[in-house]
MDTraj code that builds the backbone (N, CA, C; nanometers):
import mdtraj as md
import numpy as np

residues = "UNK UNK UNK UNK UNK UNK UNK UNK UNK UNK UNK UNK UNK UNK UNK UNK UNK UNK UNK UNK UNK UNK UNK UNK UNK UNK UNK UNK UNK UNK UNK UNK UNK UNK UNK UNK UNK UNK UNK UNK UNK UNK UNK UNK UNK UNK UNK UNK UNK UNK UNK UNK UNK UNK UNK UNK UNK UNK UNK UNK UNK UNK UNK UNK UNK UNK UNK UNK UNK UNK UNK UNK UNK UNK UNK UNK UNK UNK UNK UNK UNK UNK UNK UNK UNK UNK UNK UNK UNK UNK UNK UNK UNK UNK UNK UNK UNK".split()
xyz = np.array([
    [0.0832, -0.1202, 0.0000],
    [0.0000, 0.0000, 0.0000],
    [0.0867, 0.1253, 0.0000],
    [0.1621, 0.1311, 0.0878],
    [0.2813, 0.2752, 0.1066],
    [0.3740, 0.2640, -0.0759],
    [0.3984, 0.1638, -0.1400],
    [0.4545, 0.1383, -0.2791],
    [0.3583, 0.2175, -0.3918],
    [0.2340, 0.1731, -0.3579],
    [0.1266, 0.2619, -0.4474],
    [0.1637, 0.4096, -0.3672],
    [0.1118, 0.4426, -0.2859],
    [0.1389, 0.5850, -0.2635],
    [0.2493, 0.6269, -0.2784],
    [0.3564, 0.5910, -0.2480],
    [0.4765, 0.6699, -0.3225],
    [0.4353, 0.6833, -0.4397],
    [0.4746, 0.5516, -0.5425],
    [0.4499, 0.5528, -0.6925],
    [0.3325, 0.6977, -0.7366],
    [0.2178, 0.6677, -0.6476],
    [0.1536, 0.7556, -0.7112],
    [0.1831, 0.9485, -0.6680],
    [0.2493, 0.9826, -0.5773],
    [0.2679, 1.0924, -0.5275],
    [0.4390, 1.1209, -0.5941],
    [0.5014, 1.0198, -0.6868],
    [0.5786, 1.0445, -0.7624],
    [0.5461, 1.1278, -0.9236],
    [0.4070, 1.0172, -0.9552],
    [0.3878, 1.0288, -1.0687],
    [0.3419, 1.1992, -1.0670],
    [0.2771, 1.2146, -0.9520],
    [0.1727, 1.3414, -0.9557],
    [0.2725, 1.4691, -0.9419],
    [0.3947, 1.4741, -0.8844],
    [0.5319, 1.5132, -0.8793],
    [0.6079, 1.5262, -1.0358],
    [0.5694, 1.4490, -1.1099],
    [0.6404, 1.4703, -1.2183],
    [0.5605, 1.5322, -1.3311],
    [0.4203, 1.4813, -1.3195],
    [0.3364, 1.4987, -1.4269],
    [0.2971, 1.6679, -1.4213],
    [0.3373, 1.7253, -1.2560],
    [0.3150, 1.8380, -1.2613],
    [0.4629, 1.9124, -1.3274],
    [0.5685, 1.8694, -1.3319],
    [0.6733, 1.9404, -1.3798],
    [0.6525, 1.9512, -1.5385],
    [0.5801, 1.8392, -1.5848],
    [0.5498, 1.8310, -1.7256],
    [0.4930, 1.9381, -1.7781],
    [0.3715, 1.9672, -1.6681],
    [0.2702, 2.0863, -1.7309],
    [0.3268, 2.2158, -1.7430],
    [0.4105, 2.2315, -1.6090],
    [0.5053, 2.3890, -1.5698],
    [0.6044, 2.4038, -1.6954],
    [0.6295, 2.2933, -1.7291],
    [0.7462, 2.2678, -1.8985],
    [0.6631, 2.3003, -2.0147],
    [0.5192, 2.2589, -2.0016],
    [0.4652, 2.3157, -2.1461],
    [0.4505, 2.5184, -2.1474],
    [0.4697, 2.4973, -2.2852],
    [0.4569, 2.6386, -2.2949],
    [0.3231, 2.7085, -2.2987],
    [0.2267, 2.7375, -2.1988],
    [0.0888, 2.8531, -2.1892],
    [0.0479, 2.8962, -2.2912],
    [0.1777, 2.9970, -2.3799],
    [0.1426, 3.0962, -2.4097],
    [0.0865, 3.0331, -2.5768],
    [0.1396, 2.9006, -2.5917],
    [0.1105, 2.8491, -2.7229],
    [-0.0459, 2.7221, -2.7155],
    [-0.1405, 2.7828, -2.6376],
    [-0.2572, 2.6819, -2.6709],
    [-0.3227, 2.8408, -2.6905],
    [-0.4150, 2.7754, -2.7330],
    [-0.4880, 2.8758, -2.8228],
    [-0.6212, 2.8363, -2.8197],
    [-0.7351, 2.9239, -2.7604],
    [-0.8759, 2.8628, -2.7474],
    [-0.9361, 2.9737, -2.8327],
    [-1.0859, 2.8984, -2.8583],
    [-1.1730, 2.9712, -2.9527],
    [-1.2414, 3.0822, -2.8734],
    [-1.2121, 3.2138, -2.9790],
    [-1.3255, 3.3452, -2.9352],
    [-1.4713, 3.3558, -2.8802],
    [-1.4999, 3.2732, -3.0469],
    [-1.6565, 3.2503, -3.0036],
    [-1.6861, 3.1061, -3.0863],
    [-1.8266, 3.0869, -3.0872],
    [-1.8663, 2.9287, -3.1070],
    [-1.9063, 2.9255, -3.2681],
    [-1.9461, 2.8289, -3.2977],
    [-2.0102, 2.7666, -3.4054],
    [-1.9758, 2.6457, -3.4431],
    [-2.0868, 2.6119, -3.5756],
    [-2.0009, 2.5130, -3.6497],
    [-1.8870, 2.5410, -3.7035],
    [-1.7942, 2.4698, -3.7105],
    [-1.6766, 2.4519, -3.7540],
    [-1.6637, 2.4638, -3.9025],
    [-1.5944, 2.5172, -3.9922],
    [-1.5834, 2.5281, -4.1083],
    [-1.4928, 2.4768, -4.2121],
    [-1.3791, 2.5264, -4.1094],
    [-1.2289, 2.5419, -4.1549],
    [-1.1286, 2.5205, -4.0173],
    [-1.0053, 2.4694, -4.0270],
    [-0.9445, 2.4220, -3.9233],
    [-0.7825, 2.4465, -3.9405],
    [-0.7315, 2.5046, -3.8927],
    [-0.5982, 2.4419, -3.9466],
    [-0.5053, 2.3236, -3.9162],
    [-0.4411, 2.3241, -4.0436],
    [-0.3579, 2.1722, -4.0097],
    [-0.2318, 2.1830, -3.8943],
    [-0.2181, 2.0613, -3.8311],
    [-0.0945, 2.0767, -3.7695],
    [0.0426, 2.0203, -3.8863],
    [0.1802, 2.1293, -3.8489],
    [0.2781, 2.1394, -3.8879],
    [0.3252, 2.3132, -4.0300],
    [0.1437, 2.3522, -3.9928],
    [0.1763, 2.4527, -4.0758],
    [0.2171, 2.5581, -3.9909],
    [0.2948, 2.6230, -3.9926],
    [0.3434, 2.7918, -4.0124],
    [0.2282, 2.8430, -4.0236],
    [0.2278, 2.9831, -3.8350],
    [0.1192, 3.0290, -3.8284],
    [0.2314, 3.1790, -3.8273],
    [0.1808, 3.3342, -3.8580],
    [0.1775, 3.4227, -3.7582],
    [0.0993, 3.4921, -3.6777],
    [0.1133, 3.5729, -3.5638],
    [0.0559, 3.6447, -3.5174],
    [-0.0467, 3.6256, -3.5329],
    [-0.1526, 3.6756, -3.5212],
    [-0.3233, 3.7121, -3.5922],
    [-0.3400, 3.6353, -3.6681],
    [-0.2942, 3.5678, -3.7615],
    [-0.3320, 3.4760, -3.8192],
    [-0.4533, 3.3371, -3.7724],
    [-0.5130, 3.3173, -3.9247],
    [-0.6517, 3.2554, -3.8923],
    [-0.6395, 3.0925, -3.8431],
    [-0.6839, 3.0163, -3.7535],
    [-0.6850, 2.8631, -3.7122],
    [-0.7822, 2.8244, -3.7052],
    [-0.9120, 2.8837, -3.6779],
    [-1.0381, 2.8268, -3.6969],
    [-1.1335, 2.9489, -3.7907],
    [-1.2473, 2.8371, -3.8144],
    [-1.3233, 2.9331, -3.9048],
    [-1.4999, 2.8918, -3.8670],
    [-1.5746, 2.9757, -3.8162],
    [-1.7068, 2.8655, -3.7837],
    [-1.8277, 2.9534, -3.8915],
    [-1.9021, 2.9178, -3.8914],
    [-2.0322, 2.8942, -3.9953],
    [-2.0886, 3.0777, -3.9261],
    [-2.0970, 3.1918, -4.0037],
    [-2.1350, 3.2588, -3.9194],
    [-2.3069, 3.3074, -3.9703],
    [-2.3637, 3.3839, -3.8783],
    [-2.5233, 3.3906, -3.9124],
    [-2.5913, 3.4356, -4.0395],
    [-2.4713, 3.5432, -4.0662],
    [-2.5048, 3.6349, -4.2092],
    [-2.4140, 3.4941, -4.3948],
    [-2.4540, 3.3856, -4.3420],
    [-2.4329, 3.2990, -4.4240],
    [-2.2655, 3.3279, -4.4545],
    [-2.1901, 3.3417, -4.4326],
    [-2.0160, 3.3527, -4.4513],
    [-1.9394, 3.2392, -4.3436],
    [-1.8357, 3.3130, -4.3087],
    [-1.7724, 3.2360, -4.2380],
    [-1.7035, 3.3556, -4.1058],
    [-1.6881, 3.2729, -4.0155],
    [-1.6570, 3.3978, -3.9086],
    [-1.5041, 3.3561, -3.8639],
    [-1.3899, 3.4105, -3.8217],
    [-1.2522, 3.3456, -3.7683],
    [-1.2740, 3.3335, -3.6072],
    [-1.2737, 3.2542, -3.5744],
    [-1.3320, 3.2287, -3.4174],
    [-1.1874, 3.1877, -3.3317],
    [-1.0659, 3.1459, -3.3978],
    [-0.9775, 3.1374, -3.3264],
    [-0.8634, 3.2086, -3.4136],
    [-0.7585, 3.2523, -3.3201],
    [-0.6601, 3.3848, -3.3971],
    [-0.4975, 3.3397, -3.3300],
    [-0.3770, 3.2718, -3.3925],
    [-0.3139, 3.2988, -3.3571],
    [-0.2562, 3.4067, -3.2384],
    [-0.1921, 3.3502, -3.1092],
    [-0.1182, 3.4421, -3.0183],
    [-0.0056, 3.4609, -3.0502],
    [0.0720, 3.3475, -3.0662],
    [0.1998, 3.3716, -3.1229],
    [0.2493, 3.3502, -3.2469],
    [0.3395, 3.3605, -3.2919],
    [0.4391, 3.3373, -3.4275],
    [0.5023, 3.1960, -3.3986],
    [0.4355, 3.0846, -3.4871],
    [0.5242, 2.9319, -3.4570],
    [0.4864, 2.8798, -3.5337],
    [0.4512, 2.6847, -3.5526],
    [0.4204, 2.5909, -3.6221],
    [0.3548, 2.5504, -3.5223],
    [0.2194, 2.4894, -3.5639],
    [0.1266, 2.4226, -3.4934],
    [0.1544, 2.3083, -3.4499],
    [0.1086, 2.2355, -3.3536],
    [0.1639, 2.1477, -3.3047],
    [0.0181, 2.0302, -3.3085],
    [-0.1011, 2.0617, -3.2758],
    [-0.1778, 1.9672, -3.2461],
    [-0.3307, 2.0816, -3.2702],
    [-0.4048, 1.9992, -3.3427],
    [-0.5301, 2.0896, -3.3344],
    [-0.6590, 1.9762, -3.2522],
    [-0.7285, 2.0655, -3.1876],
    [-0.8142, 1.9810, -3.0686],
    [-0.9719, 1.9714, -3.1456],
    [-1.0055, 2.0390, -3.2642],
    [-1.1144, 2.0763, -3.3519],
    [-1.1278, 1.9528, -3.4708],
    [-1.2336, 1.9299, -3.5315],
    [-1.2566, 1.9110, -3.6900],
    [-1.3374, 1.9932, -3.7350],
    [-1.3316, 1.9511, -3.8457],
    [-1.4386, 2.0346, -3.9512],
    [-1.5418, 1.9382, -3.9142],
    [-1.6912, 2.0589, -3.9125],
    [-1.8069, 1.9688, -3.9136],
    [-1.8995, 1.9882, -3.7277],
    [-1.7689, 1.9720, -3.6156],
    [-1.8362, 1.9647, -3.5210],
    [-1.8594, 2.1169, -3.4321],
    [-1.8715, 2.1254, -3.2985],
    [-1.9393, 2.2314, -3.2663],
    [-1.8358, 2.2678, -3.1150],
    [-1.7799, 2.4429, -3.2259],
    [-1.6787, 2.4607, -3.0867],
    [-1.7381, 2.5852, -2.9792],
    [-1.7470, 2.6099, -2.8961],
    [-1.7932, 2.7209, -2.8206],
    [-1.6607, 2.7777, -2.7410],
    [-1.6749, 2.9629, -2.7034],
    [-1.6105, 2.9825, -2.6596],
    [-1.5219, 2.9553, -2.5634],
    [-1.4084, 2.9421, -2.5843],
    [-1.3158, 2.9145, -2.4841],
    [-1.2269, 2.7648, -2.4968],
    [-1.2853, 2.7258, -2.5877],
    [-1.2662, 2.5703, -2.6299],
    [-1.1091, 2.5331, -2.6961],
    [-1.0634, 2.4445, -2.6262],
    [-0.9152, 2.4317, -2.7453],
    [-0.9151, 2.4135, -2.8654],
    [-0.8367, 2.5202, -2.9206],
    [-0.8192, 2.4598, -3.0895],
    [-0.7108, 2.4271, -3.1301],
    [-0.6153, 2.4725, -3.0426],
    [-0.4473, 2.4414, -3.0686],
    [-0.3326, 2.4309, -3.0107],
    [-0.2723, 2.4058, -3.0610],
    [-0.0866, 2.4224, -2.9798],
    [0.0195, 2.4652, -3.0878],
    [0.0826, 2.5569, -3.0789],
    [0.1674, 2.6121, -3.1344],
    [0.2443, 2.6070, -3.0896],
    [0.3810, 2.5579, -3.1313],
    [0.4933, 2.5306, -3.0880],
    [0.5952, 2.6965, -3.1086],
    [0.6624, 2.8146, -3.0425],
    [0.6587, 2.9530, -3.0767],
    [0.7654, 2.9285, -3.1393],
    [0.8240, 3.0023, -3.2247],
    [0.9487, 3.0588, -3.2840],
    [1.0075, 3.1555, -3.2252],
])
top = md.Topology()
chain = top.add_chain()
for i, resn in enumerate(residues, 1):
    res = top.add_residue(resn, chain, resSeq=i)
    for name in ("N", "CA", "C"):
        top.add_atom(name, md.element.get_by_symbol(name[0]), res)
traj = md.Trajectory(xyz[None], top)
């Protein structure tokens, strides 16, 4: 029993150094909601302001619902095309330059 609790008050010890190691400033959540339109791929080259999501907007177009923070290459997108993101929702990881 004391083998599990170590083990596990190790793991929880490390898994938190993991998170303090990822970089914040490169996830990237959505503005506002909709259907999904457009997505970007991971491994492309983003900058700044630049567009990562795109959702279905009311006046029949398309609206940019998530916006680059930093200047990098994407790393992982948390979205598809098709389903339904609401504010605040992950859409990415950008790895920064």
């Amino acid at each position: 029993m004391k083998k599990k609790i170590a083990a596990a008050l190790v793991f929880a010890v490390l898994a938190s150094g993991v998170l303090f190691l990822e970089d914040a400033s490169g996830v990237q959540r959505a503005a506002i909601g909709g259907e999904v339109t457009w997505v970007i791929e991971p491994g492309v080259r983003v900058e700044e302001g630049g567009a990562l999501l795109r959702v279905a907007a009311l006046s029949g177009g398309e609206a940019v619902a998530a916006r680059a923070s930093v200047r990098g290459v994407v790393r992982e997108t948390g979205i598809s095309v098709g389903s339904h993101v609401k504010k605040g929702d992950f859409v990415a990881k950008i790895k920064k330059e």
